[in-house]
C-alpha positions as CSV (number, residue, x, y, z in Angstrom):
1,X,79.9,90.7,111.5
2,X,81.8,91.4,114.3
3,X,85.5,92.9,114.2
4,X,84.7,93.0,110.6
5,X,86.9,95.9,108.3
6,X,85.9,97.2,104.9
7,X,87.7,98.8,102.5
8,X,86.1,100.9,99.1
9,X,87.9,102.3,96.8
10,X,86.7,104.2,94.0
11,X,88.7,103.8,90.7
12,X,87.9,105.7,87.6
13,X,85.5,108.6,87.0
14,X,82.0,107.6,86.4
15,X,80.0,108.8,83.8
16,X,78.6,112.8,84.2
17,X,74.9,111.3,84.3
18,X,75.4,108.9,86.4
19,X,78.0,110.9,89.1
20,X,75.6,111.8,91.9
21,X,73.9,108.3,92.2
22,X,77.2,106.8,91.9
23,X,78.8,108.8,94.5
24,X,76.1,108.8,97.1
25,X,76.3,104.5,96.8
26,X,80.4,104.8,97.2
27,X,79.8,107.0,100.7
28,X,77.2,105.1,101.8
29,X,79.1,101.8,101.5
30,X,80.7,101.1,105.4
31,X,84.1,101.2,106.1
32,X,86.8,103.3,104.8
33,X,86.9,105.0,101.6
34,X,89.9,105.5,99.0
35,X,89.8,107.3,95.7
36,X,92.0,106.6,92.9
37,X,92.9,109.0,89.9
38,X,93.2,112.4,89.5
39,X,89.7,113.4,87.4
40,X,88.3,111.0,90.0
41,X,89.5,112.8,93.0
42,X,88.5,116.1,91.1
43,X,85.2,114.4,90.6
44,X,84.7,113.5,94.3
45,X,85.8,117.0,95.5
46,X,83.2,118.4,93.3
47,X,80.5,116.5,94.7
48,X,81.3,116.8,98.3
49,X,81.9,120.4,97.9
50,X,85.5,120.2,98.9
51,X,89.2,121.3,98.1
52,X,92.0,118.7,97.9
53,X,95.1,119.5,99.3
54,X,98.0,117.9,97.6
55,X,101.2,116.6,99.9
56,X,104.0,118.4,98.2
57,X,106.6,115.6,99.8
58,X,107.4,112.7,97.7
59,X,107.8,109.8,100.0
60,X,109.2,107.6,97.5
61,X,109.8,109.5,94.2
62,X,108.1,107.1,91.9
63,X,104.5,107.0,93.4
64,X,103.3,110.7,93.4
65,X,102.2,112.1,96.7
66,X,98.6,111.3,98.6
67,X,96.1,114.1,98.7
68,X,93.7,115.2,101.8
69,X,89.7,115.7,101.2
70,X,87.9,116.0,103.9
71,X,85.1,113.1,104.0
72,X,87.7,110.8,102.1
73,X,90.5,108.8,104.4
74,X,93.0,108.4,101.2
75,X,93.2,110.2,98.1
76,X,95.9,109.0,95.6
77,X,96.9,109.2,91.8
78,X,95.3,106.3,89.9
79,X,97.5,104.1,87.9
80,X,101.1,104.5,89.3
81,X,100.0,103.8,92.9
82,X,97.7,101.2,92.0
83,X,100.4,99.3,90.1
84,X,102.9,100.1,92.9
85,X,100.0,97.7,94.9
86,X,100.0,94.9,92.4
87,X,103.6,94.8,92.7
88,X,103.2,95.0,96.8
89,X,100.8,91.9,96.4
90,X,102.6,89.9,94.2
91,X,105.8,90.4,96.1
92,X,104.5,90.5,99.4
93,X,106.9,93.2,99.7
94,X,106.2,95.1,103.3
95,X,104.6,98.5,102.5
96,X,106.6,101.6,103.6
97,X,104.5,104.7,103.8
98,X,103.6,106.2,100.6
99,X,100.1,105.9,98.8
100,X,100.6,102.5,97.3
101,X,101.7,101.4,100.7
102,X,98.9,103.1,102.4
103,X,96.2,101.7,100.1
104,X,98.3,97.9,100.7
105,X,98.1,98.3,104.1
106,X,94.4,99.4,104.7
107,X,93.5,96.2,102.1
108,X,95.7,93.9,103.9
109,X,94.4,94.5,107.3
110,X,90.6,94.6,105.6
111,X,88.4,91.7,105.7
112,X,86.6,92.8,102.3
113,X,87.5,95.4,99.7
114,X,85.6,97.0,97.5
115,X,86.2,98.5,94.0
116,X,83.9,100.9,92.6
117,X,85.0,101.6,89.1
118,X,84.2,104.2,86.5
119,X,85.6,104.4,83.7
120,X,88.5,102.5,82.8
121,X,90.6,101.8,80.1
122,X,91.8,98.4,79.1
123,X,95.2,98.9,80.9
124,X,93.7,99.9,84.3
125,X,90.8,97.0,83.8
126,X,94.2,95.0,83.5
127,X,95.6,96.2,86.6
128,X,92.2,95.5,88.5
129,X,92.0,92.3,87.5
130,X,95.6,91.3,88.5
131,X,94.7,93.2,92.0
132,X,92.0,91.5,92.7
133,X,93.4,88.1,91.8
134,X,95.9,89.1,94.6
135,X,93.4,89.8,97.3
136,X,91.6,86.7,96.4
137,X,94.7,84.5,97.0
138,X,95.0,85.8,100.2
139,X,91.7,85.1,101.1
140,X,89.9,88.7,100.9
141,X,86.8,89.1,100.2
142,X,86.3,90.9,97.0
143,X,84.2,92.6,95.0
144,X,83.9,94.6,92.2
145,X,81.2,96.9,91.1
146,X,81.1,98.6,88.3
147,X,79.5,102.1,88.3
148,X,77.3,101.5,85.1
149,X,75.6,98.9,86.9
150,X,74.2,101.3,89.3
């Protein structure tokens, strides 16, 4: 698929047994990869052997700051940023340059996005949901997988 984009982000920790199978499928998937949450980032770092480096500048003050991992393009807090992005979708608000507005951008501009999901409680299942109801209205391919399933 030529000029194609893809977008993965990984939401939620997934299960200790099932970490390293879950984790190899997220970087193996094309494209660019986001992870949500901080026991998920700590989760990732683990695996790829890593320190994260947290930005210590708020860009806007309600969505905390994005963290660097090397072998990750975005690393944000989970459920903050990700409903700053539901409220970016439904408003079709133009993103600025914080986390929420980095991970609206990079869905925005993809031609399919992918969620990986861990764990999740009802609220952030919620918030996926509403997401991804968004991104199917404007005519993204997407797709949800949920780590158990793997």
């Amino acid at each position: 698929m030529s000029g194609s984009k893809q977008v993965n982000i990984l939401f939620g920790p997934p299960n200790y047994d099932k970490e390293r199978i879950v984790l190899s499928f997220f970087f193996n998937l094309p494209g660019m990869h986001v992870v949500c949450g901080g026991t998920t980032s700590n989760v990732v770092a683990k695996y790829l052997d890593k320190e994260i480096d947290i930005e210590l500048t708020y860009v806007r003050k309600d969505i905390p700051p994005v963290g660097k991992l090397e072998g990750v393009d975005l690393v944000t807090e989970g459920i903050l940023t990700l409903t700053r992005v539901n409220e970016m979708l439904e408003s079709k608000e133009s993103p600025g340059a914080d986390g929420a507005s980095l991970i609206c951008q990079a869905m925005l501009s993809a031609n399919k996005v992918t969620f990986l999901c861990g764990v999740l409680t009802p609220e952030k299942e919620k918030l996926l949901d509403k997401i991804t109801s968004s991104l199917r209205l404007s005519e993204k391919k997407t797709t949800v997988i949920w780590a158990s399933a793997l």
